[in-house]
C-alpha positions, 0 to 999 in steps of 0.5 A: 512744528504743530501739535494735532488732536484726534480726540478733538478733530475729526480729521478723516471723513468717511471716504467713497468706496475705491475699487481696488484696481490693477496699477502695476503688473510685472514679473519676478524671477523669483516669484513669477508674475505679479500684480498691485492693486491700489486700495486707497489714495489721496492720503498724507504719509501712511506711516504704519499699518496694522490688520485690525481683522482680516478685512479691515486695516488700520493706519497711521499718518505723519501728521497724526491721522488715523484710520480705518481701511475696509479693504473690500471696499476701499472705505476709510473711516476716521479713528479718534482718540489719540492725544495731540502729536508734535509734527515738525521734521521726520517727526509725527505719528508714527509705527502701530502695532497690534498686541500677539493675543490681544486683538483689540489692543494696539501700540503706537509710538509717536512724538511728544512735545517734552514740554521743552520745545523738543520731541521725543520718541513715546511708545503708547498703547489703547484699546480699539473700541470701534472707532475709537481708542480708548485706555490710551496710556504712555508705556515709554516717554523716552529719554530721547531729546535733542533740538533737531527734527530728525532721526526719530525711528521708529518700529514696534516688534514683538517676540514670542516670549511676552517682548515688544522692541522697538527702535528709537534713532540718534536723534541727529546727535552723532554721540548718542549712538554710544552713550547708553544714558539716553534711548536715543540711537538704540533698540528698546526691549520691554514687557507688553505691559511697559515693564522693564524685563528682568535679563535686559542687558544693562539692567544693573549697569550704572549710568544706562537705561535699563530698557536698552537692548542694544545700541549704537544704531543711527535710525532704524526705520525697519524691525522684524521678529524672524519666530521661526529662528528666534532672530530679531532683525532691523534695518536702518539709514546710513549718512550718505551710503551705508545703510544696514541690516542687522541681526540684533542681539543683546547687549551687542554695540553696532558701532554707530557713530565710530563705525560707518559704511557712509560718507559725510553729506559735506564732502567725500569724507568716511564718517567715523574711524572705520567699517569694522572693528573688535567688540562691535558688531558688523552689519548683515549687508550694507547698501552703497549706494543708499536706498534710504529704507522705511521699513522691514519684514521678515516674509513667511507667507503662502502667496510668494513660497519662494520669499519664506524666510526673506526679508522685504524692505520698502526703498523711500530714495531709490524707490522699490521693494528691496527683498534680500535672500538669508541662508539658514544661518542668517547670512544674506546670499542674494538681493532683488528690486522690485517695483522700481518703475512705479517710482513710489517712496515705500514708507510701511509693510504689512504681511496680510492674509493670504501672504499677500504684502500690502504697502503706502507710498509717501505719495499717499497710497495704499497698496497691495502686491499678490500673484497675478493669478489671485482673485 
């Protein structure tokens, strides 16, 4: 474990311009033909990105880098201010997020040395000051910490009514998934400011944290707010097959760790007592195999009309953008891969303008997927 301080270290330098050129071209059938365009290489792990406007992206690294991306020019620039970040495991610098309204003000959560030796997951939000964050304050440390380094989440989403969700995994502690005295393996309903909304689900309930929204998740590394149908989706890793996407509701149990569509990684044993079961919620669609997913969104954009109303997930195992097909009433009917011979670890999604999808890759690349006629 190591800790990094982007108030202290300038660890991004301006880079030369990279022309945003042609690396892949193929052909959906549902969408027809496509292309990608590489728009930056050479970093570490893009954890998260988030348009600042619509030519400029910022970015967060896995060992607490962040930065600007001019998208035009492929130019980065260093961004400071961050406190110092416990890297070590799956565990880093993680999701960014900008606040609906405030154009200037970001969220980002993050690991935190608890003082103990151990990391927990924090939600923090700063204000963008050129290239500085400024006002940097913790929202959220979450009661979330266990001696592993694993299953940290985490994604930031916001609803229409004031809400920011984000997700925190079981923290390599199986039991967590049930136990709502910790905000480990659960979903996180706050104010934009840090409050605690006064109709979350456990509010009056003795013993559970009254930030929880709903619970029972393993590691949801994928959170998207569907605004046209008010419905909040995740998606999240299995053990060993069994990764979900889910409809998440309040208050709703998603069965983890009693419930799994997954085998042990020690042997060809089901994790837990079954796959469904009354008074826990089941799973939108499961993938068996897993394909180990990084992220989620939920696509309504202009350049692909025929993926409105999709989810698109980044595939990290098994490599591709994985878009599932919903019926009106949140049912998923129908599924595509995309981008599989390009062999890159999808980590973090971004609907930009123009609908186009722009992308990393653990490699450390930066990308964008656009119809091939776009200019």
């Amino acid at each position: 474990m190591r800790l990094l301080s982007l108030s202290l270290v300038s660890v991004l330098a301006v880079t030369s311009p990279t022309r945003a050129e042609i690396v892949f071209s193929g052909e959906s059938p549902s969408a027809g033909a496509f292309q990608v365009r590489e728009l930056a290489h050479g970093l570490g792990v893009p954890w998260g990105m988030e348009f600042v406007d619509e030519k400029t992206l910022m970015f967060t690294q896995r060992d607490g880098e962040i930065g600007l991306l001019e998208i035009d020019t492929g130019t980065i620039h260093a961004v400071g201010g961050a406190p110092p970040v416990r890297i070590g495991g799956q565990g880093g610098l993680l999701d960014v997020a900008r606040s609906p309204g405030q154009s200037d003000q970001f969220y980002f959560t993050w690991v935190k040395d608890n003082g103990e030796g151990q990391g927990v997951t924090v939600l923090s939000r700063a204000t963008l000051k050129a290239r500085e964050l400024v006002d940097w304050k913790d929202l959220l440390v979450s009661q979330s910490a266990t001696d592993t380094g694993r299953h940290f989440g985490s994604r930031i989403t916001f609803d229409q009514a004031g809400h920011l969700f984000f997700s925190v995994g079981d923290r390599g502690h199986r039991p967590n998934g049930q136990d709502l005295s910790t905000h480990a393996g659960t979903v996180i309903r706050l104010t934009v400011d840090g409050a605690v909304p006064p109709d979350n689900p456990f509010l009056d309930q003795p013993g559970a944290l009254p930030e929880i929204w709903s619970y029972g998740h393993r590691n949801p590394q994928g959170l998207t707010y569907d605004a046209q149908n008010n419905r909040l989706w995740s998606i999240e890793h299995g053990p060993r097959g069994g990764d979900e996407i889910n409809l998440i509701r309040k208050g709703e149990n998603y069965g983890w760790a009693v419930l799994s569509y997954g085998k042990e990684y020690w042997g060809p044993f089901d994790v837990g007592e079954g796959e469904e079961r009354p008074g826990m919620a089941s799973p939108t669609k499961v993938y068996i195999p897993s394909i180990a997913p990084g992220s989620l969104v939920y696509y309504t954009g202009e350049a692909f009309k025929a993926w409105q109303g999709n989810l698109i997930a980044g595939a990290l195992k098994l490599t591709h953008l994985n878009r599932v097909e919903l019926d009106a009433q949140g049912n998923a009917v129908s599924e595509e891969r995309l981008l599989e011979s390009m062999g890159e670890r999808i980590r973090a999604l971004r609907v930009g303008p123009k609908g186009r999808l722009y992308f990393s890759t653990d490699s450390g690349r930066i990308l964008r997927l656009e119809p091939q006629a776009a200019r």
